[in-house]
C-alpha positions as a Markdown table, in Angstrom:
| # | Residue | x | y | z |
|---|---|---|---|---|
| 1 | Unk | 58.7 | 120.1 | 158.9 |
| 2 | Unk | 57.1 | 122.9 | 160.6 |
| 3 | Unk | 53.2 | 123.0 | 161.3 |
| 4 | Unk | 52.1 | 125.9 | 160.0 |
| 5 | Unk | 52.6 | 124.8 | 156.3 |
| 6 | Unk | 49.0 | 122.5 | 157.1 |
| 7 | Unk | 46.0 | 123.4 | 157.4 |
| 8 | Unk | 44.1 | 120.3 | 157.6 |
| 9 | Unk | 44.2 | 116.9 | 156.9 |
| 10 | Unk | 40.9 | 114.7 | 155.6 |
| 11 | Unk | 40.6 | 110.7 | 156.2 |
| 12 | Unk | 38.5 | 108.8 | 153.7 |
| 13 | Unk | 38.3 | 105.7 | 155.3 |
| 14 | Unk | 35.9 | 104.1 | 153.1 |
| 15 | Unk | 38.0 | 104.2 | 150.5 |
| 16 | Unk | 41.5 | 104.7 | 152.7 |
| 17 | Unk | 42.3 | 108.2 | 151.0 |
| 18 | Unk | 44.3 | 110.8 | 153.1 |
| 19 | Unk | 43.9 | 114.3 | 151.9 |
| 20 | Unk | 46.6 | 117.0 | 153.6 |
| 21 | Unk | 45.3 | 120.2 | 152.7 |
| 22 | Unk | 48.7 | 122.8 | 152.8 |
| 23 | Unk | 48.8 | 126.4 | 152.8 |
| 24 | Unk | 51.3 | 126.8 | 149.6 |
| 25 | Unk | 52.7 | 124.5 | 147.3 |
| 26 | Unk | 55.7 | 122.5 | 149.0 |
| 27 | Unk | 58.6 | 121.6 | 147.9 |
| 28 | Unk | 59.7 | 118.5 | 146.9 |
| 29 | Unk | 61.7 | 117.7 | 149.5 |
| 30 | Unk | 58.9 | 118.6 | 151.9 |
| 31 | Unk | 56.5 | 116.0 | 150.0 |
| 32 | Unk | 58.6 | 113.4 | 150.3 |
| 33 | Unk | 58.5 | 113.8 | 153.7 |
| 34 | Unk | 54.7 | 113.9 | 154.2 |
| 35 | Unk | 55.1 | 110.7 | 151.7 |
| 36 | Unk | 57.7 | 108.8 | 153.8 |
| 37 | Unk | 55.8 | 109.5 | 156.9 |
| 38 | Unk | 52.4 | 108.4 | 155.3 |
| 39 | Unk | 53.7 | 105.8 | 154.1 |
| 40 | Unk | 54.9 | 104.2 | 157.4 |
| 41 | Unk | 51.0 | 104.2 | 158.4 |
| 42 | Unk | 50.8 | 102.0 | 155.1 |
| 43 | Unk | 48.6 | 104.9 | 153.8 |
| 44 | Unk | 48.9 | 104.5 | 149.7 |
| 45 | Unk | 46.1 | 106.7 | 148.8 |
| 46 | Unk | 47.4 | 109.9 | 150.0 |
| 47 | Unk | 47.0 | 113.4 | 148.0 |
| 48 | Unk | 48.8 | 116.9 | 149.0 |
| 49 | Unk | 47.0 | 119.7 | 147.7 |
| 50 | Unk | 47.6 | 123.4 | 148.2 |
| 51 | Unk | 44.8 | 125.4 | 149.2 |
| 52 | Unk | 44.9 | 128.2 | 146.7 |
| 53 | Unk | 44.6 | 125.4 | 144.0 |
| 54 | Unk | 41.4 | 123.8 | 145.7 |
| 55 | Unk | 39.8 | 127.6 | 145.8 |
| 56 | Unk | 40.9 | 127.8 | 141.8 |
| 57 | Unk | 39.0 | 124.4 | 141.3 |
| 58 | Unk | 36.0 | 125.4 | 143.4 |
| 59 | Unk | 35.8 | 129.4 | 141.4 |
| 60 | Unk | 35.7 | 127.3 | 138.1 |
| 61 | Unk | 33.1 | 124.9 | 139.9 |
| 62 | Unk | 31.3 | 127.6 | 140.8 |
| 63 | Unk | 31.6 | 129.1 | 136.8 |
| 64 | Unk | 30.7 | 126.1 | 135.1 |
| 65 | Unk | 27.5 | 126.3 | 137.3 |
| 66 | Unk | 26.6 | 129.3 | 136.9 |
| 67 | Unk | 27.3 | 129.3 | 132.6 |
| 68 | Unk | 25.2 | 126.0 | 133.1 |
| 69 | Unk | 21.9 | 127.6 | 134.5 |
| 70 | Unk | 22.8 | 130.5 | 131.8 |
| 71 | Unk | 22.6 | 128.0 | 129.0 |
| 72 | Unk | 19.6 | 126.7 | 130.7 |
| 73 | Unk | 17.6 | 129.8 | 130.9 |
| 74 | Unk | 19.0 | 130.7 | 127.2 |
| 75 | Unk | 17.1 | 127.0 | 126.0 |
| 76 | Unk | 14.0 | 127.5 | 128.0 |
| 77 | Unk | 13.2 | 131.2 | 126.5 |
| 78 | Unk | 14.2 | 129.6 | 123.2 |
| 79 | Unk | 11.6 | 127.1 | 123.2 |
| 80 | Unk | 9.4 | 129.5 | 125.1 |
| 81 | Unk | 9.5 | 131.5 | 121.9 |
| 82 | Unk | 9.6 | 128.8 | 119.7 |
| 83 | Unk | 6.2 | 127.4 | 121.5 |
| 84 | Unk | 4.8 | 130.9 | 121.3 |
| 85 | Unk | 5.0 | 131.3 | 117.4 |
């Protein structure tokens, strides 16, 4: 497995979770490999994650946010209004 497919890997030792961040989705066969290398480290917490689906997660992060403080605004003219009558 070449190197280039990684671009980082994250230790959560506090709660023993390995995070191996990839530049594309692998392939099955390539996941079992991280997996059966992991897993000689006795690592069972272990999640492979491509990067463009972490950027997906964080855009609709970032949209729920900002429809949030929409929705927000939207309630405090309402009662503004509503305290105004």
């Amino acid at each position: 497995m070449s190197e280039e497919k990684v671009i980082e890997i994250k230790f959560d030792s506090s709660k023993e979770k390995i995070f191996i961040i990839t530049k594309r989705y692998l392939t099955t066969q390539e996941m079992e490999r991280y997996l059966e290398l992991l897993s000689i480290m006795n690592k069972k917490n272990i999640f492979i994650l491509p990067a463009d689906l972490i950027e997906s997660i964080k855009v609709i992060r970032d949209i729920k946010e900002e429809a949030n403080s929409y929705e927000k605004l939207a309630n405090e003219l309402k009662f503004k209004r509503t305290f105004e009558k």
